[in-house]
C-alpha positions as CSV (number, residue, x, y, z in Angstrom):
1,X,44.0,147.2,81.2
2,X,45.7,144.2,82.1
3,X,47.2,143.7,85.7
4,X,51.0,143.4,86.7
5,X,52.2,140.0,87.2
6,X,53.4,138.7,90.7
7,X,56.9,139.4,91.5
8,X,59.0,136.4,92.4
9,X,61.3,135.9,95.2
10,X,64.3,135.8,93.2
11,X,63.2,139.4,91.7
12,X,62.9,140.7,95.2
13,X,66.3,139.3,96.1
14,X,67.9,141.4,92.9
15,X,65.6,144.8,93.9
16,X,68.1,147.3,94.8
17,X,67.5,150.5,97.3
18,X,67.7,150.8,100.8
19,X,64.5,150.2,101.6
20,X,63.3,147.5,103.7
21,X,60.6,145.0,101.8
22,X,58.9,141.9,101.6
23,X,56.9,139.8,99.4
24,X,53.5,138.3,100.3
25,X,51.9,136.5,97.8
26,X,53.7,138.0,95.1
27,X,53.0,141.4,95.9
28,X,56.1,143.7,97.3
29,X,55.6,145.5,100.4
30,X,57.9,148.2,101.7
31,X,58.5,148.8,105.0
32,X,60.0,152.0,107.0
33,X,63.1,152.2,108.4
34,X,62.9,151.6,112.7
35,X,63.5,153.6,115.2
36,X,66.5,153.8,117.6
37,X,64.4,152.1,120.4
38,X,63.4,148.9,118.2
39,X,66.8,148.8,116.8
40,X,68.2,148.2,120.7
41,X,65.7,145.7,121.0
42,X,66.2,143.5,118.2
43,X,70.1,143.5,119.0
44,X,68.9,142.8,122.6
45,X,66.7,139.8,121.5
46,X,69.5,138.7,119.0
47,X,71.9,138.7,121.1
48,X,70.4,136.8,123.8
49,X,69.4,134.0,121.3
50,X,73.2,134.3,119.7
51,X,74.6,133.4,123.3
52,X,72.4,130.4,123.2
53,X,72.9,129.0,119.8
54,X,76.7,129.0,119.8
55,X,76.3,126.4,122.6
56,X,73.3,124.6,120.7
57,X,74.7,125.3,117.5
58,X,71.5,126.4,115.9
59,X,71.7,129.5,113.4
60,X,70.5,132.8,114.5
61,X,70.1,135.7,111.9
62,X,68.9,139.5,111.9
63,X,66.8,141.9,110.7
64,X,66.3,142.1,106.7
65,X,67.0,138.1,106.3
66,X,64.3,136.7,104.3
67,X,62.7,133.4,104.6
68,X,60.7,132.0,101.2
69,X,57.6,130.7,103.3
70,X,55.4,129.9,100.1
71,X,55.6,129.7,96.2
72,X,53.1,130.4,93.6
73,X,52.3,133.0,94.3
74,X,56.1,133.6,96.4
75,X,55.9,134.8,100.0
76,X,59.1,135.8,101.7
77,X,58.8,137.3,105.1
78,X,62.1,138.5,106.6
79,X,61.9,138.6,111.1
80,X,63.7,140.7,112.9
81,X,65.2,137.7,114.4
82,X,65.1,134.8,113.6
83,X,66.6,130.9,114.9
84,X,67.0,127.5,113.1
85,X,67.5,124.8,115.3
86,X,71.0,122.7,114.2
87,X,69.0,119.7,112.9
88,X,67.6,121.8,110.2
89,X,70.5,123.1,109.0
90,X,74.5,122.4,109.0
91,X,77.6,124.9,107.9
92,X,77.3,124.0,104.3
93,X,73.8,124.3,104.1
94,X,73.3,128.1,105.1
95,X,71.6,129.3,101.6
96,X,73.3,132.5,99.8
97,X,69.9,133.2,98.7
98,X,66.2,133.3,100.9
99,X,65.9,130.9,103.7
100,X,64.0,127.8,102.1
101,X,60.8,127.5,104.3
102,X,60.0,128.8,108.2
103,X,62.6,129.3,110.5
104,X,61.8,127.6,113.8
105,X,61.8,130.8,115.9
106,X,60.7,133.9,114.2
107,X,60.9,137.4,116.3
108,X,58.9,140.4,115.2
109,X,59.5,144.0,117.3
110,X,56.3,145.8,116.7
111,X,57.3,149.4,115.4
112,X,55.1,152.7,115.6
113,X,53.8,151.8,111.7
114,X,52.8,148.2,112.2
115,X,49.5,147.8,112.5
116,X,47.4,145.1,114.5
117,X,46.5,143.5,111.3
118,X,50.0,143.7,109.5
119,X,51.7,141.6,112.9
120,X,48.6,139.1,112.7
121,X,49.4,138.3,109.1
122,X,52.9,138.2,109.7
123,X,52.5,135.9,112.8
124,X,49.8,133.4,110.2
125,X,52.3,133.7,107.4
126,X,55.1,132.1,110.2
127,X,53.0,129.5,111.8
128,X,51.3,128.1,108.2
129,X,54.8,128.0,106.6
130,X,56.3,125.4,109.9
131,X,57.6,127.6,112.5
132,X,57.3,126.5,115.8
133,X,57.0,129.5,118.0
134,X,56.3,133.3,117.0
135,X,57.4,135.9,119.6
136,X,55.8,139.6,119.3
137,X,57.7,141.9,120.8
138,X,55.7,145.0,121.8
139,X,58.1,148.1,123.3
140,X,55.2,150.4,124.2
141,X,53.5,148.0,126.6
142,X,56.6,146.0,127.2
143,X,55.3,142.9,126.6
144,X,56.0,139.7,124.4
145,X,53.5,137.6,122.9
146,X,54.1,134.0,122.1
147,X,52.3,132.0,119.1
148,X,52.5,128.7,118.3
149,X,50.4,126.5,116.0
150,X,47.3,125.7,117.5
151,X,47.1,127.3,120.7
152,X,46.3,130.5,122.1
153,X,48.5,133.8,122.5
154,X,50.5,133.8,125.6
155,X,50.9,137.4,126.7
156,X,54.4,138.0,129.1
157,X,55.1,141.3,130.8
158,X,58.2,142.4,132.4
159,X,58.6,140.3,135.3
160,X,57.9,137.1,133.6
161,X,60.3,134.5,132.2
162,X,60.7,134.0,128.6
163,X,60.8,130.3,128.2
164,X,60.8,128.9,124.5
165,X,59.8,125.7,125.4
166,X,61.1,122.5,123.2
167,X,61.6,125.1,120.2
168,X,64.8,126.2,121.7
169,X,65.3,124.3,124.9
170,X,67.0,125.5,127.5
171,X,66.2,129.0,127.0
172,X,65.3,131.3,129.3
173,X,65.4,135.4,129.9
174,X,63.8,137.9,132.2
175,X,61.3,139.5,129.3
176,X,62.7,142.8,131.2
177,X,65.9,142.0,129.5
178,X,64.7,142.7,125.9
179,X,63.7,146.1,126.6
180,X,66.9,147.4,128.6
């Protein structure tokens, strides 16, 4: 019996179906469609960063855009928000394909089939591939965890600020304003 061989980023990109996957380390994952409550925070959290990149001019994209975070066996993760700060990338440079590499901010809304260990992976797979920050969104506590090389989790509730330090400076929301 001989075993399948990896699939490669550019066959994922060609895959057709509406079904949400990704590829880590050349094996495809599908993903269930989200519910209404993690849809309205991802527009929430997109929106928020949007308002702040047109003045910054740094690139913000949504759910389903995949990043290419490593090759041989190819790994491409797709946020469910994501930000590229304007020195990494210019008008002309905004690939048709995958996103070449990390993005600097990656958002992940945790939905009723994550699991604990799915998110971890998904946060390592981010932070060994160059992003800066990771933000976990969680709607059933209401909480957002930031991860950044390095250092240890940072756990904010409601009533706390979202700051994203010198990843995307200047920015700052009420974490209360995600989830409304």
């Amino acid at each position: 019996m001989s075993l399948a061989s990896p699939v490669t980023a550019d066959e994922l990109l060609h895959m057709r179906g509406e079904v949400r996957r990704e590829l880590v380390r050349g094996v495809v994952r599908e993903k269930a469609l989200r519910g209404c409550i993690e849809g309205l925070i991802i527009a929430n959290v997109g929106a928020t960063l949007r308002s702040y990149a047109r003045r910054e001019q740094g690139v913000v994209v949504g759910a389903g855009t995949g990043f290419w975070l490593t090759r041989n066996p190819d790994t491409v993760r797709a946020a469910d928000v994501a930000f590229v700060r304007r020195e990494r990338n210019t008008a002309s440079r905004i690939p048709t394909g995958y996103w070449p590499g990390a993005p600097d901010l990656a958002v992940e809304v945790v939905s009723p089939n994550d699991t604990l260990q799915e998110v971890e992976d998904k946060v390592d797979d981010y932070l060994s591939a160059g992003a800066l920050m990771v933000w976990v969104v969680n709607p059933r506590r209401k909480t957002v965890t930031l991860h950044v090389p390095g250092g240890q989790p940072i756990v904010l509730h409601q009533g706390d600020v979202l700051d994203a330090q010198t990843v995307v400076p200047g920015f700052r929301c009420r974490v209360a304003e995600l989830f409304g």
